[in-house]
C-alpha positions in Angstrom: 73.5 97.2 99.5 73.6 97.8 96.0 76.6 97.6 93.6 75.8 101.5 92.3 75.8 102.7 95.8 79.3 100.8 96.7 80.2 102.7 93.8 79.0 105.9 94.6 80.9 105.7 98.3 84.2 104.9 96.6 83.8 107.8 94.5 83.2 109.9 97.4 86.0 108.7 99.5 89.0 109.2 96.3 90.1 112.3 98.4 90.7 110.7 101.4 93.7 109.8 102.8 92.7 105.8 103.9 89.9 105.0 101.3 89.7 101.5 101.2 89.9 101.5 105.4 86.9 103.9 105.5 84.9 102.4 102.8 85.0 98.9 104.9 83.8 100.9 107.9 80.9 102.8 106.3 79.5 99.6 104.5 79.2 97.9 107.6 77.5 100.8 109.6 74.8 100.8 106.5 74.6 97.2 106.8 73.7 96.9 110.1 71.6 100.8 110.2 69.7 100.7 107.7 68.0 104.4 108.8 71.5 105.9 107.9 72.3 106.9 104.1 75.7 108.5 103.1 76.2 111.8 101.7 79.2 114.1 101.0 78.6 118.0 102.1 80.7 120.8 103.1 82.1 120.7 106.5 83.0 124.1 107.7 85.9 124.1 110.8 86.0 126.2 113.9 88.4 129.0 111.6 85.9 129.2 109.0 88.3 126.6 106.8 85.6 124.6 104.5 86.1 121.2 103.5 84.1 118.8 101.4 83.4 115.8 103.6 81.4 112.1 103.9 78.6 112.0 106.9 76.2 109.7 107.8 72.8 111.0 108.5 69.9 109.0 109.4 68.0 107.7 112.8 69.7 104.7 115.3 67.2 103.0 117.1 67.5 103.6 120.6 65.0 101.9 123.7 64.3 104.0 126.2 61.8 103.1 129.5 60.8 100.1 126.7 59.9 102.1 124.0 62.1 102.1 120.9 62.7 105.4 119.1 64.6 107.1 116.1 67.0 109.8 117.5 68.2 111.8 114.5 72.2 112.0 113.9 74.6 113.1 111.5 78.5 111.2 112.0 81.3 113.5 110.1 84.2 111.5 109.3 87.1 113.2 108.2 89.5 112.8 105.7 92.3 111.1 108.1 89.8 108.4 109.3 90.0 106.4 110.7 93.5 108.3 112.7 91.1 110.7 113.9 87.6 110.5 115.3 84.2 111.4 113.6 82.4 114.9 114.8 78.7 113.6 115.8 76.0 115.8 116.5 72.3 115.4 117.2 70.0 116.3 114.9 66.6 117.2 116.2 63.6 118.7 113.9 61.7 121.8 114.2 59.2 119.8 116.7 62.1 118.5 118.9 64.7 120.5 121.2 68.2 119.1 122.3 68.1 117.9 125.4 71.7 118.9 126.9 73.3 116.4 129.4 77.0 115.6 130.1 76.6 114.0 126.6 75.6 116.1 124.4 76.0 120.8 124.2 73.1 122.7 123.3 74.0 122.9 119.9 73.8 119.1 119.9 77.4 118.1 119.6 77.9 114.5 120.7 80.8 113.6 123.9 81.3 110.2 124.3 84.2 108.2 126.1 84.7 106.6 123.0 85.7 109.5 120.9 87.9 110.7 123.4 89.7 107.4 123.5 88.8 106.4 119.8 91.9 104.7 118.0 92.8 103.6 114.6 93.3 100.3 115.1 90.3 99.1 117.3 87.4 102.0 117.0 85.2 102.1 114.1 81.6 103.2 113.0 79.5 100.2 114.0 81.1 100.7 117.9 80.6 104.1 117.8 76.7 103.9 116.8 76.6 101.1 119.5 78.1 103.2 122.2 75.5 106.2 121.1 72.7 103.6 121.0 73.4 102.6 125.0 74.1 106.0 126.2 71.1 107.8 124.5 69.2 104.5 126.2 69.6 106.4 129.8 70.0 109.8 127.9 67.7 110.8 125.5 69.6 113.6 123.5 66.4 115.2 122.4 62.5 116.1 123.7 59.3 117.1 121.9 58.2 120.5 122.3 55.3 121.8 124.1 53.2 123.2 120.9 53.8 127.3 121.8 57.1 127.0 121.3 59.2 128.7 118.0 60.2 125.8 116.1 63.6 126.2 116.2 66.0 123.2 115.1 68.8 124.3 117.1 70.9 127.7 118.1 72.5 128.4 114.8 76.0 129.2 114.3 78.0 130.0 111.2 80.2 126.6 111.6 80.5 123.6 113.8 83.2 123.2 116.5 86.1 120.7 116.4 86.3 118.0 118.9 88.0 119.5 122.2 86.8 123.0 121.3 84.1 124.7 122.1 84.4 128.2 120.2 84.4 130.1 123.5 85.6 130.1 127.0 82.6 128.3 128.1 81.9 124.2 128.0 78.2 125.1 125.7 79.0 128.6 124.0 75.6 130.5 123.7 74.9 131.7 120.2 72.2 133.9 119.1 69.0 132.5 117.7 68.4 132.2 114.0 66.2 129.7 112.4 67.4 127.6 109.8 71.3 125.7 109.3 72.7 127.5 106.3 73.0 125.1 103.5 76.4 124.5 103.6 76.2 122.7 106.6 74.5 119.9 105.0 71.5 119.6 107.2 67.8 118.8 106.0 65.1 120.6 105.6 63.2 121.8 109.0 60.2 119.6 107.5 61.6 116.5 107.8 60.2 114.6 110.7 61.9 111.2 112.5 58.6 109.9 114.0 59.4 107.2 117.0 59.9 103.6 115.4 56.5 101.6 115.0 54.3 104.4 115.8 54.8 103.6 118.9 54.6 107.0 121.6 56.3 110.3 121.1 59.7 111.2 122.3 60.4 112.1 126.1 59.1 115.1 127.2 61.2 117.8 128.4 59.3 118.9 131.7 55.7 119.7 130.7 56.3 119.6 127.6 53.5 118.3 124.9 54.0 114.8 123.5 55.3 114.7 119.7 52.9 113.3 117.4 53.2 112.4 114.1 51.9 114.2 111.2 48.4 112.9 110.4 49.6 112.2 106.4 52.7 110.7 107.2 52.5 106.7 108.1 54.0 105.8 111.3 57.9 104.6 110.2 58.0 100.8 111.1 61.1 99.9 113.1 63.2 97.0 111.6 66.0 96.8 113.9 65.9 94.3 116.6 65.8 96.3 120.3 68.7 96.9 122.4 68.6 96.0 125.6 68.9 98.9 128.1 68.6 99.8 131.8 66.0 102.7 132.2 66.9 105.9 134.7 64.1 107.1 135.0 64.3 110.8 136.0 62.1 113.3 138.3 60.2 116.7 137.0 63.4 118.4 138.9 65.7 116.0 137.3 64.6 116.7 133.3 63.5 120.6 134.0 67.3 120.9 135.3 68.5 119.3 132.5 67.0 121.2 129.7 68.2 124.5 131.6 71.8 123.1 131.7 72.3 122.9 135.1 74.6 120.1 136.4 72.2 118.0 139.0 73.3 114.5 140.6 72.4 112.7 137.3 75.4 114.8 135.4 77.3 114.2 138.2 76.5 110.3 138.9 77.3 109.5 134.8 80.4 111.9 135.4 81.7 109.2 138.1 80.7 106.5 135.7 82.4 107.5 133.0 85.5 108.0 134.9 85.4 104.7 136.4 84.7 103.1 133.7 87.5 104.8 131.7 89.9 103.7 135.1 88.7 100.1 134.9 89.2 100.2 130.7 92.9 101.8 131.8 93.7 99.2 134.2 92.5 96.3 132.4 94.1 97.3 128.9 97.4 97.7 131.0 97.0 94.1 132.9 96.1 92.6 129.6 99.2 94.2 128.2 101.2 92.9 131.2 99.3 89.6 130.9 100.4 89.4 127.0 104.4 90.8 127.3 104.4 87.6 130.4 102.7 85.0 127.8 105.1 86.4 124.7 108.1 85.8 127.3 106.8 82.1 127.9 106.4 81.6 123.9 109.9 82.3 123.6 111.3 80.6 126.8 109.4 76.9 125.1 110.3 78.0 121.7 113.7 78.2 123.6 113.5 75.1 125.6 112.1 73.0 122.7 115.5 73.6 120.8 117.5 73.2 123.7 115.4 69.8 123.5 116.3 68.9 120.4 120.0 69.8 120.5 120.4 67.6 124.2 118.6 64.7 122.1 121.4 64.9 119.6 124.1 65.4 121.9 123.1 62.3 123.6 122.3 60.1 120.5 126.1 61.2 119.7 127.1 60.0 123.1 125.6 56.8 123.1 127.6 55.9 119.3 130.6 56.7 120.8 130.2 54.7 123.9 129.0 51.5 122.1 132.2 52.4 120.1 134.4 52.4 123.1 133.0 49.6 124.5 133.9 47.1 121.3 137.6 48.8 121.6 137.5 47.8 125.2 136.8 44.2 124.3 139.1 43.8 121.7 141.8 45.0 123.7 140.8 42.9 126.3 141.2 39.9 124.0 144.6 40.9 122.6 145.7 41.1 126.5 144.7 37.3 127.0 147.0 36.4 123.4 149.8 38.3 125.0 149.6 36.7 128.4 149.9 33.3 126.7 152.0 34.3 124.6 154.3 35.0 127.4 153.1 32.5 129.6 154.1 29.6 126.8 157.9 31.7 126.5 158.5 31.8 130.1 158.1 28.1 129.7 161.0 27.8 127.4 165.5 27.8 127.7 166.8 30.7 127.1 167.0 31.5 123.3 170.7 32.9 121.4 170.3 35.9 119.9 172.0 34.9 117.1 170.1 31.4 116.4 166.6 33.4 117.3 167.0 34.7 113.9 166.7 32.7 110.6 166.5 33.6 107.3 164.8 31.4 104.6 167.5 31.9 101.9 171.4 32.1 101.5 171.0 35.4 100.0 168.6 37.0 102.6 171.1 35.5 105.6 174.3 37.5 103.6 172.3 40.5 103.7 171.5 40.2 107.6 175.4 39.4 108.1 175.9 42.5 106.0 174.0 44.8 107.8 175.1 43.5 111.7 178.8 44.3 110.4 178.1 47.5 108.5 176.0 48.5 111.8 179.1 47.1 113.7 181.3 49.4 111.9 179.2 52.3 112.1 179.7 51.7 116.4 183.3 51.2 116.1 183.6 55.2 114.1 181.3 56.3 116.8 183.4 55.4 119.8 186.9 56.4 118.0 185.5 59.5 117.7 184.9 59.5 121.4 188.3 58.4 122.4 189.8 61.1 119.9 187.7 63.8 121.9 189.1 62.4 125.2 192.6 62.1 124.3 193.0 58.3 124.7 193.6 57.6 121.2 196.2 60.5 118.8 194.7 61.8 116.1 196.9 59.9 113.3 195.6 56.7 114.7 192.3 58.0 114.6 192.7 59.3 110.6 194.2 55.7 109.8 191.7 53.7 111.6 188.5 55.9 110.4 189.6 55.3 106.8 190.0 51.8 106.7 186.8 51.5 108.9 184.6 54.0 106.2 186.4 52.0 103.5 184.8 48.4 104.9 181.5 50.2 105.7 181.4 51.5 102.0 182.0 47.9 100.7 179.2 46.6 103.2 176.8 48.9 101.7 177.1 48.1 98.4 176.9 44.5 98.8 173.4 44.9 100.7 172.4 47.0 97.9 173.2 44.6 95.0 172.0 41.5 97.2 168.8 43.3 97.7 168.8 43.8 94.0 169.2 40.3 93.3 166.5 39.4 95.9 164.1 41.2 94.4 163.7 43.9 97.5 162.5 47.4 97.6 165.2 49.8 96.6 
């Protein structure tokens, strides 16, 4: 596609509530349909409320029996898209007539299963087109005429219905005859023709109807899209004459049940897959989970194995400090009995007075103690108790200061 037409679509789409969104959607249904072409026209609403809007008109290849052919559509997007669904219609020339089915109303709106389910975040254009492509496969939307009918493109009305309404109490309204779409509904001329793809045969008949042929100075319109596979229905004379009256016959009723079940089995698989998906997300979260548990045991047990090897050297070395001792009292046990006061020696006169010094000063200390004790019991008065303590603090007093200065002397710690 070119640049200027890129261009031209953005400028179209500045009024739009999700530009860039739409834009992505539209270039990729003219990439891949090259008989559509984008245009901005006045949509007018079920209340008469006019609106400029983007459509894309054009022909989709659609094979049907084998034979590919150009139906005519026109796609209305609105300005909200993609939150709310395009408004398709069918859009036959004067030498075609809508052929009504559970699919499409005789004034060629467009119900599909996928408009009625269409979502933001997983329906767009190129599906849509797809979905029309299959279903006009086993239901073409329009017929030629048999040559003594009025050319008349479709049972005008002054404004297109919304999806979900109808403009009436009835499914397919009836509105009286006019010829011509006024021009604000954005439709093309009555001369325009969409001749079948590769002048290949005209479009289905609608019971006894004449077979479309294409003007004899237009070229045939060479098809350039590859087919799309399709399973035929072929129909009977009852069948198609019933469907261009808009009576419901077995058909309408057979792709009824289809659609429902088909819309069941989409239901119950989107709800399994969801179920599948919460289960998975649960798993994620229960390894994420287990993985850090992992790492954390790891850790724990790293931490373990320090502090056992730790224990276990603490263990020997107390096992060889048990062996010293039990020699140590095995070689004693050996020995006579020691004095007390020969077990200790000093190395120096001065350090021996300051153990003599201490033994009586701690003597002394005893002696106050236990005076005290017979004072409190009454063995001792207490004038012989005052006379005794104060010649006993006075030695003790004496005892101290000697230790002090020998300690001094010695070269000690104060």
């Amino acid at each position: 596609m070119l640049v200027q037409e890129e261009a031209k679509i953005k400028q179209l789409l500045t009024k739009y509530q999700n530009p860039d969104v739409t834009f992505r959607d539209i270039i990729a249904a003219l990439k891949e349909y090259h008989g559509l072409a984008c245009k901005q026209e006045t949509y007018v609403f079920s209340n008469r409320f006019q609106m400029m809007l983007v459509n894309l008109q054009g022909v989709i290849p659609v094979t049907y029996m084998g034979v590919i052919y150009n139906f005519p559509v026109c796609i209305w997007l609105m300005d909200t898209h993609p939150n709310n669904a395009p408004v398709c219609f069918v859009k036959p020339t004067p030498d075609m007539s809508i052929k009504m089915s559970c699919y499409v109303d005789q004034n060629g709106k467009i119900y599909l299963p996928y408009l009625h389910d269409w979502s933001p975040a997983s329906s767009d254009l190129l599906g849509l087109i797809q979905v029309m492509i299959c279903i006009f496969g086993e239901h073409p939307p329009v017929y030629s005429k048999p040559k003594y009918e009025t050319a008349v493109p479709y049972p005008t009305q002054p404004f297109m219905p919304m999806p979900g309404t109808s403009g009436g109490g009835t499914p397919y309204p009836p509105y009286p005859p006019r010829p011509g779409y006024p021009p604000q509904m954005g439709y093309p001329p009555a001369s325009t023709a969409y001749p079948p793809a590769g002048g290949g045969p005209p479009y289905p008949t609608g019971g006894g109807g004449q077979a479309y042929q294409p003007p004899p100075t237009q070229q045939p319109q060479q098809h350039r899209y590859p087919p799309y596979p399709t399973q035929p229905q072929p129909q009977t004379a009852n069948a198609s004459a019933a469907a261009g009256t808009g009576t419901i016959t077995e058909e309408h009723i057979r792709a009824s049940l289809l659609s429902a079940v088909e819309d069941k089995l989409r239901r119950r698989l989107d709800e399994h897959f969801s179920q599948i998906k919460a289960e998975l997300d649960i798993l994620q979260q229960t390894a994420n989970e287990l993985v850090q548990g992992k790492g954390k045991l790891e850790k724990l047990i790293e931490r373990q194995e320090k502090e056992k090897n730790e224990l276990e050297r603490n263990i020997t070395v107390l096992k060889e400090k048990e062996k010293d001792l039990e020699k140590a009292i095995s070689r004693l046990s050996d020995k006579e009995d020691i004095d007390v006061d020969e077990a200790v020696t000093t190395t120096a006169p001065l350090y021996k007075q300051i153990l003599n010094a201490y033994a009586e000063e701690a003597a002394t200390e005893d002696t106050i103690y236990y005076m005290s004790e017979a004072l409190r019991r009454g063995v001792i008065d207490l004038d012989v108790f005052l006379k005794q303590v104060r010649s006993l603090s006075r030695k003790q007093f004496m005892l101290r200061a000697l230790m002090q200065k020998c300690r001094q002397k010695a070269g000690l710690a104060g």
